[in-house]
Structure formats: structure tokens, C-alpha cells
C-alpha positions in Angstrom: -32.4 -29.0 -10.8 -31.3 -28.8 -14.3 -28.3 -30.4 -15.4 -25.9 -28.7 -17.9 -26.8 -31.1 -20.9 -31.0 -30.1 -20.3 -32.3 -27.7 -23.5 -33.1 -25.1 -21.0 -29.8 -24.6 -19.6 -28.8 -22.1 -20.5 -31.9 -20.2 -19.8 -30.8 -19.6 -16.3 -29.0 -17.4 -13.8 -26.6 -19.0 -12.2 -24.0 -17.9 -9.4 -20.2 -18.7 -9.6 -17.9 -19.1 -7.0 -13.7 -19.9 -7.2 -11.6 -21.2 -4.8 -8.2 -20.7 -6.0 -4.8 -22.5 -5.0 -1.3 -22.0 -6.5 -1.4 -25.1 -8.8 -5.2 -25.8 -9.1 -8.8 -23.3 -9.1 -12.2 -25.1 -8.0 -15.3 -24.0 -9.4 -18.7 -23.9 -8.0 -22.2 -23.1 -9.9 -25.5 -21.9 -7.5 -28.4 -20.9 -8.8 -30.4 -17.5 -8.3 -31.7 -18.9 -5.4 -28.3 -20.6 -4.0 -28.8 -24.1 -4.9 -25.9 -26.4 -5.7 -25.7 -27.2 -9.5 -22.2 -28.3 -10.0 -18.2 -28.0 -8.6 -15.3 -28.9 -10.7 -11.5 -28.2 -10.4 -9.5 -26.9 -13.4 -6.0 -26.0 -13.8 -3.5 -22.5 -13.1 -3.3 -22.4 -16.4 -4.3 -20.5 -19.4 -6.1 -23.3 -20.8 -7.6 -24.1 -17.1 -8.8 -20.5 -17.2 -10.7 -21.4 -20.5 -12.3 -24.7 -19.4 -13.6 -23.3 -16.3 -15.3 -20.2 -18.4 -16.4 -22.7 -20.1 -17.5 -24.6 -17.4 -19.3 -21.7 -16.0 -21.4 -20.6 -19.2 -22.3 -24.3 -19.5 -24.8 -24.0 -16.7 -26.6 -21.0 -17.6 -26.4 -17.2 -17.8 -23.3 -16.2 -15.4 -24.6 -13.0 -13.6 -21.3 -12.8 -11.6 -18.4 -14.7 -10.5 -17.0 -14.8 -6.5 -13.3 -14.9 -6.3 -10.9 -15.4 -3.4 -7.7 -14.3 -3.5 -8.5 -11.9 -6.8 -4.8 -10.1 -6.4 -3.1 -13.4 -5.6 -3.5 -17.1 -6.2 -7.1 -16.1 -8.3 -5.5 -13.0 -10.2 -5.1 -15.3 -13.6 -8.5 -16.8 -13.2 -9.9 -12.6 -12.4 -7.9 -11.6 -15.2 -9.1 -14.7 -18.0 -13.0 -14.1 -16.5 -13.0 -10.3 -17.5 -11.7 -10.8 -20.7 -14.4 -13.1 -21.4 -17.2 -10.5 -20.6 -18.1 -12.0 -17.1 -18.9 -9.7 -13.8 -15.9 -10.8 -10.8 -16.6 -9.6 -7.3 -13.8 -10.1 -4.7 -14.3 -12.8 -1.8 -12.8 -12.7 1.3 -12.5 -16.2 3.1 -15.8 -17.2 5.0 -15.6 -16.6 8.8 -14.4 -18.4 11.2 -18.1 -19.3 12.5 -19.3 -20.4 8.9 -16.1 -22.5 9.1 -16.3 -24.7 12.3 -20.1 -25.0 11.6 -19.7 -26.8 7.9 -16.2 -27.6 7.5 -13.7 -26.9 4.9 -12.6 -28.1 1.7 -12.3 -26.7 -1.7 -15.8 -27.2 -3.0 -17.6 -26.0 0.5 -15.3 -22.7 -0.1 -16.0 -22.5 -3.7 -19.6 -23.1 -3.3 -19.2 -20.1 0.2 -17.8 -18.0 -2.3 -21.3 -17.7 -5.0 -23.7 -17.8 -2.3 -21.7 -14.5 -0.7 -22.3 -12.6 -4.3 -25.9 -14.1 -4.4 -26.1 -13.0 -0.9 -24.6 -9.4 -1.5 -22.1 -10.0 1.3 -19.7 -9.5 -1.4 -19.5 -6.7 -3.9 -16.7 -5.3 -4.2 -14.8 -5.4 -7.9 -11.4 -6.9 -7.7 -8.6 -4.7 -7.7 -7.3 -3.7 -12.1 -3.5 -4.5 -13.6 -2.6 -0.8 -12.9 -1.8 -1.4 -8.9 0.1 -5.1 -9.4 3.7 -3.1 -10.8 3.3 -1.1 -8.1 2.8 -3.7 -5.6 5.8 -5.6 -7.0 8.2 -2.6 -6.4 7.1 -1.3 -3.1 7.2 -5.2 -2.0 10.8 -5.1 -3.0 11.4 -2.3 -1.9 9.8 -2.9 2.0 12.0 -6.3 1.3 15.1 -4.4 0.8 14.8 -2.1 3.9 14.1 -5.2 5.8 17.1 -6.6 4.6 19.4 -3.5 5.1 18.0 -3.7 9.0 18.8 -7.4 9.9 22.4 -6.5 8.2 23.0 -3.1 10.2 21.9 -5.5 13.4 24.0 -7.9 12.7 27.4 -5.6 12.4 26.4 -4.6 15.9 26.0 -7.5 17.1 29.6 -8.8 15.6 30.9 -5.9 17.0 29.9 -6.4 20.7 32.0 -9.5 20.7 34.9 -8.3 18.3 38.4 -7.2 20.5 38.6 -4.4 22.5 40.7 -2.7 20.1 38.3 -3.2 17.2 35.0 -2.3 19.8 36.5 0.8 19.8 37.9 1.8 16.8 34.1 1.2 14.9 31.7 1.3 17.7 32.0 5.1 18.7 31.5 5.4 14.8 27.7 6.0 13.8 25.3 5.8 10.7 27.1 5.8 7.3 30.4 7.2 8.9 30.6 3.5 10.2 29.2 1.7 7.3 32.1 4.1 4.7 34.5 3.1 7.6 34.1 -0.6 7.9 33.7 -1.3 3.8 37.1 0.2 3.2 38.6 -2.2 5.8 41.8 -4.9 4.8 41.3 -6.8 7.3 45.1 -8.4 8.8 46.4 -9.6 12.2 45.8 -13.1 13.1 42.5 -15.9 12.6 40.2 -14.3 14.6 41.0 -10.9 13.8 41.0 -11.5 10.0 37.3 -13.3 10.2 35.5 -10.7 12.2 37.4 -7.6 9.7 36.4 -9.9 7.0 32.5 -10.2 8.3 32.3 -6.7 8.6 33.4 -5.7 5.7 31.7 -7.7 3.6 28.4 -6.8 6.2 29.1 -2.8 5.4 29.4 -3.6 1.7 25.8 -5.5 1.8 24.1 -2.2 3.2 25.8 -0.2 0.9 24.6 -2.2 -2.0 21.1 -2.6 -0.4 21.0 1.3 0.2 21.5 1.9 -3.1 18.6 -1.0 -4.6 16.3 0.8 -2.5 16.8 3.8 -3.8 16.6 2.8 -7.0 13.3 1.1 -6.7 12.0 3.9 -4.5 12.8 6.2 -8.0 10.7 3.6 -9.6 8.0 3.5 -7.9 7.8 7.0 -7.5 7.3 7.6 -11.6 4.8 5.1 -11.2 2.8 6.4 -8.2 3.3 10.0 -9.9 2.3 8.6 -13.4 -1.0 6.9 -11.8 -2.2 9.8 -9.7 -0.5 13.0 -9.6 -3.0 14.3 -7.0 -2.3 11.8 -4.5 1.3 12.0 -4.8 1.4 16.0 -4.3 -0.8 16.0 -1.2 1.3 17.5 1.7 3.1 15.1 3.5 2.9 12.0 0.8 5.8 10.4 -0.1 6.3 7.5 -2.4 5.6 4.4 0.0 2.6 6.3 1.4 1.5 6.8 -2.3 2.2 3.5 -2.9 0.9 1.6 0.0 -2.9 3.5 -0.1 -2.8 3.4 -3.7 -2.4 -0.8 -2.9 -5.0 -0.5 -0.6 -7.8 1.2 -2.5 -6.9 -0.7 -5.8 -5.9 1.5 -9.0 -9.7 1.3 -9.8 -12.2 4.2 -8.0 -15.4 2.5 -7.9 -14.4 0.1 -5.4 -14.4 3.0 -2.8 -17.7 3.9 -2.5 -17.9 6.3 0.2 -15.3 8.3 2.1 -16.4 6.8 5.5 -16.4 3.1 3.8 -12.7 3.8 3.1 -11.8 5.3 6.7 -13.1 2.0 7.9 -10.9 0.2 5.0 -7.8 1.7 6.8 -9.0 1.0 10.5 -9.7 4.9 11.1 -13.3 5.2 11.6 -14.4 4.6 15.1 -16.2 1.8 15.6 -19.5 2.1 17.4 -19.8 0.3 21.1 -22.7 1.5 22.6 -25.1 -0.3 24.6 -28.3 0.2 27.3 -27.9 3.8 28.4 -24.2 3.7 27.0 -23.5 5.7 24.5 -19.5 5.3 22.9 -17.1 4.5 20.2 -14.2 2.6 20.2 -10.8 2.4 18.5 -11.0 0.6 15.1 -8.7 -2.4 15.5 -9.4 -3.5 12.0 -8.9 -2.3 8.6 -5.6 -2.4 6.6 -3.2 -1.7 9.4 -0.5 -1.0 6.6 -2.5 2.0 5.3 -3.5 2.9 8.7 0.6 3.1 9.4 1.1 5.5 6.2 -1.9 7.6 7.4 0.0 7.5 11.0 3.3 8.8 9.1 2.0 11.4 7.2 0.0 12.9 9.9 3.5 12.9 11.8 4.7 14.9 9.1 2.5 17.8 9.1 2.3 17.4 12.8 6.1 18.4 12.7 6.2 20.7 9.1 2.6 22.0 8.2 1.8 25.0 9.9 -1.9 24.5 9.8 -1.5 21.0 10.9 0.7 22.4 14.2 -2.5 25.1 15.1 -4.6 22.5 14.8 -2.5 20.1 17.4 -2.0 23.3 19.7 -5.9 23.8 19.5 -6.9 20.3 20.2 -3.7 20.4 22.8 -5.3 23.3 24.9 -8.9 21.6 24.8 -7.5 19.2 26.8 -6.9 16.3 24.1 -3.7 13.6 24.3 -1.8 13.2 21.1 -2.9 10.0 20.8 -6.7 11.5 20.4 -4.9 14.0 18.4 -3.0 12.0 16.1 -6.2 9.6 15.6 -8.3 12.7 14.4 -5.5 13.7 12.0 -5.6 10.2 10.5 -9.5 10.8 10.0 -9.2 13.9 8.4 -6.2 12.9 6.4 -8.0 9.6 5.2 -10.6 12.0 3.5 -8.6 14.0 2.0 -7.0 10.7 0.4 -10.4 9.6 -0.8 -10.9 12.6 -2.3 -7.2 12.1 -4.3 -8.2 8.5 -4.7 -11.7 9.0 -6.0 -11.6 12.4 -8.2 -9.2 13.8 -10.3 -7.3 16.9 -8.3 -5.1 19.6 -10.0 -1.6 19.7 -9.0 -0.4 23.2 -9.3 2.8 23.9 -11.4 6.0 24.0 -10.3 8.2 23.6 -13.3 8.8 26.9 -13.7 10.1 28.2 -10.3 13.8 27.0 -11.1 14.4 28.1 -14.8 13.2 31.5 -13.6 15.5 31.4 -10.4 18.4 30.6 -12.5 17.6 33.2 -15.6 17.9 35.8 -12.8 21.1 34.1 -10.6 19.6 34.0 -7.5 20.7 30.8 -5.0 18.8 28.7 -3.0 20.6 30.2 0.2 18.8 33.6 -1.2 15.4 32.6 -1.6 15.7 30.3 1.8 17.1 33.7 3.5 14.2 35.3 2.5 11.4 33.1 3.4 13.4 31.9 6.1 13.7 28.2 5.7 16.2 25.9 4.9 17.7 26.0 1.6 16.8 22.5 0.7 12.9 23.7 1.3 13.8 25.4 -1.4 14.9 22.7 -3.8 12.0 20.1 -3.1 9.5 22.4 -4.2 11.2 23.0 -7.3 11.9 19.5 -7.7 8.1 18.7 -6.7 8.9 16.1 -4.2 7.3 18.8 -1.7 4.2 20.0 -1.8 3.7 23.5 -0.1 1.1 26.0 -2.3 1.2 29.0 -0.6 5.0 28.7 -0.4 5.3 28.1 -4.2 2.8 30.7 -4.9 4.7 33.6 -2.9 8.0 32.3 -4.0 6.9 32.2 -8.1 5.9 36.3 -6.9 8.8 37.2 -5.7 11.0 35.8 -8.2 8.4 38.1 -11.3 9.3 40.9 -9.1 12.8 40.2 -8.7 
């Protein structure tokens, strides 16, 4: 083996592998052939980034660096290594076989993590800067509705042991009428009485103010989803956490999805094979990204209750004798490749900017154009505010309103 301080050092190819922490990264060199040539541990830092480059190039020619944790505790380190020129591929954490059979520690994991890019087992790039702003606000905003949740539980639950009176005034109340109801309270009578008023009010005000952050951030994060990929966000049934969660999923950058079924799998939609002998079968997927596998499940609900093709489709399947569950997981397949197609190509949103300033140049009202295509009014207004994405209903509506 040849050390770092030999004349030929740097005329190898070497293999590196990170184990990253919150306060501390360890490093690992392999050569081309996966033996051991040195592990050292550097610093979080921006300077501990640098040393451990450093560290790296030291040994030899760096073909590519192994990562765990590239979008959390080894983002820095992903971030400092690209900068420098050097090739990252994301990790994931050895099995749980690998583990009991050598151990654990920092430099067994670090040293795991090159010999699984030597390998191949890993090669996949790391998911780019555009995705982590939208990670941060659909975090918050997940965090918020979580929050708003525990605090709508918890005025029901203050109200089940509150006095009659009280039960009864605000428990026959539902939804915001109750929430409106309880923040304008002044709470008076005796002890009691003034400390559960006082905790529901104060409860009512916190949803308010947490109804309000989250739609806020939900605006947010819908320029930013919209900004990023216009495509995605127009598809029919696609809202902004959809958007945002499969956009977190794949990664902002397309060549880490390399083919449509490798991405069904990603979200746990492609049936997994479990055949054996004269048996011949598939299975549910149980793995994948079960949070992208839930915004596929809510966006084939969606068209399952507004698209029209999607609803022939279900009566179709229906009369061949499927459940909706078989239903529903054959929407999810088909819906997952029309994502990759959003995710992985660039896909023309029609125009819809025009609708309303022609509407209103020729004062006709949304109750008009809804009477006449018979829908709802507000139809009507999310197409021409784009947060609805219907083609065929755009297209006959921008003809009627030239020949109006």
C-alpha cells in the first residue's frame, strides 16, 4: 500500500467514503480495488470541509466520493466537495446484515460508504441547492398543520370537561364558526369558569394564527414549486404540497431519475415481483418514499372525484370486477409516469392569462360562464387564476368568450 507521503501518490485512484455527524465528518480513502488506505475525522466546518478535500486529494486521484446523509448532516461536506471539482454519489446506511456481521463505528461506516461507489451499489448524485428552500417551507408548513391539529384537539378535549352551560353553548358550534366564536370570548363568572374561557380563547386564537402561517407559507412555496417546474405544478390534480413533496423526493436535479419504472419504485408504486416454483405473482410495494406515495394517493383521489376521464376509467376498471383499492393502486402507477415525465422533461403549460382580461373587457360574470358550462362558478375562477388545471375546459371557454 502506498502511503500519502510516497512519490507515486498521487498516481492513483482512490475511493472516498464520509460518515457525517452534526459536529464532526469521518473520512475514509479505498483504493480501486477496495483496500483500506487511510480514515481521519475533520470538523462541520468550512475549514473541516477544506482539510478533508485536502485529505482526500492527498492519497491519490479522487474518482468519486460516497456520502451519507448528502441532504442532511453531510450537505456542507456535498456542497464544499462539488465546488472543488470532485464526483459525490449519495449513500444510504449499510444494511442491517452488513451491520451485525462487522460492527459499527464511524470509520467501518465511512470506509462501507467508498467500497458501495467502488462497488456500484451506490450511484445516485446527491440531491442540488434548488430543492433545500423548498424542503424548509413545506417542512414548516406540514409543522404548522400539525400544530393547528393538536390545538383544534385540544379545545375539544377542554370542552368535554367544561360546564354544562359552556358544553353547550360551543360544542354544537363546528369548524371556524367555533374557532370565530370562542376567540371573541371575555371570559367572566367565577375561577373555574374564567380559566377554561381563558384556555379556549387563547386555544381559538392559536389556530387562527396558525391558519393564517400556513397559508402564508403554502403561498410561498407555491411561487417556488411554480418557479422550479411549471409543468409539474399544472398537472391535473397537483397542488402545492404534492408539488412540493415529489419535487423533494426526486431531487431538483433530473438525472438522478433514470427511468420511469426506477422512480415508481422510488415512491413504493411498482409492484414488487414474488414469484416462485410454478408461482407466478406480484406483490404490493411496501417500500419506497411512503410520503410521495401519499401525494400520488391524493391526487389520484382528486381526479377520481373531478376528472372525467379519470371517473371512466374507475367505472371501467369498476365493471371488470376490480376493488378500488386495485383501482386506486393503478391510478397511482399511471399518475407516477406522468410525474416523471413533469420531473424529467420540460412540458408546456398552456396559457391562461388571458381568459380573465377578455371576460372582464366584455362584462360577463363568473356565474355566466359557470351557467353555461355548467359548473360551479369558482371552476371558473381557478382556471383563470391557474391554480386549476383543466385544457379542454380553458380551451372551450377562451372560444366562447372570441365569439361572445
Amino acid at each position: 500500500m502506498t502511503g500519502p507521503g510516497s512519490p507515486d501518490a498521487t498516481d492513483h485512484t482512490v475511493f472516498g467514503g464520509v460518515d457525517s455527524h452534526a459536529d464532526t465528518i469521518h473520512v475514509a480513502v479505498v483504493t480501486d480495488r477496495g483496500g483500506h488506505v487511510a480514515d481521519a475525522e475533520f470538523p462541520t466546518t468550512t475549514p473541516g470541509y477544506t482539510a478533508a478535500i485536502a485529505f482526500l486529494t492527498a492519497h491519490g486521484t479522487v474518482t468519486a466520493i460516497g456520502v451519507e446523509g448528502t441532504s442532511s448532516y453531510g450537505s456542507g461536506f456535498t456542497r464544499a466537495a462539488r465546488q472543488a471539482g470532485l464526483t459525490v454519489v449519495e449513500v444510504n446506511r449499510p444494511d442491517r446484515a452488513e451491520r451485525r456481521r462487522i460492527g459499527k463505528s464511524d470509520p467501518i461506516d465511512a470506509y462501507a460508504a467508498a467500497r458501495a461507489v467502488l462497488s456500484g451499489r451506490a450511484s445516485s448524485a446527491p440531491k442540488d441547492d434548488t430543492i433545500t428552500g423548498i424542503r424548509a417551507l413545506h417542512n414548516a408548513a406540514r409543522s404548522a398543520v400539525k400544530a393547528r391539529t393538536a390545538t383544534l384537539n385540544q379545545i375539544g378535549h377542554t370542552l368535554i370537561g367544561a360546564p354544562d352551560d359552556i358544553r353547550a353553548k360551543y360544542g354544537a358550534l363546528q369548524g371556524d364558526k367555533r374557532i370565530e366564536a370562542l376567540a371573541r370570548l371575555r371570559p367572566t363568572g367565577d375561577g373555574i369558569r374564567i380559566a377554561i374561557l381563558t384556555a379556549l380563547r387563547t386555544l381559538a386564537k392559536r389556530v387562527r394564527a396558525l391558519t393564517e402561517e400556513h397559508h402564508a407559507l403554502t403561498a410561498a412555496l407555491d411561487d417556488l414549486v411554480t418557479g422550479l417546474n411549471p409543468g409539474l405544478r399544472a398537472t391535473y390534480g397537483v397542488g402545492p404540497d404534492t408539488a412540493a413533496q415529489l419535487l423533494i423526493t426526486a431531487g431538483g436535479n433530473p438525472d438522478r431519475l433514470r427511468t420511469e419504472a426506477s422512480f415508481a419504485a422510488l415512491c413504493g408504486v411498482a409492484p414488487v415481483p414474488a414469484s416462485s416454483g410454478k408461482t407466478n405473482r406480484h406483490r404490493l410495494s411496501r417500500g419506497g418514499d411512503r410520503a410521495a406515495n401519499a401525494a400520488l394517493y391524493r391526487i389520484a383521489l382528486v381526479r377520481m372525484s373531478s376528472d372525467q376521464r379519470t371517473r371512466d376509467y374507475v367505472d371501467r376498471q369498476t365493471k371488470a370486477g376490480r376493488t378500488k383499492k386495485e383501482i386506486i393502486r393503478l391510478l397511482k402507477r399511471a399518475i407516477a409516469r406522468e410525474i416523471f415525465r413533469c420531473l424529467t422533461t420540460t412540458v408546456a403549460v398552456p396559457e391562461i392569462a388571458d381568459l380573465r382580461p377578455a371576460r372582464r373587457a366584455k362584462n360577463i360574470t363568473l356565474t355566466a360562464v359557470a351557467n353555461h358550462f355548467g359548473v360551479w362558478p369558482a371552476v371558473i375562477s381557478t382556471i383563470e387564476r391557474g391554480t386549476r388545471r383543466d385544457d379542454t375546459l380553458a380551451n372551450a371557454y377562451r372560444d366562447w368568450l372570441t365569439a361572445a
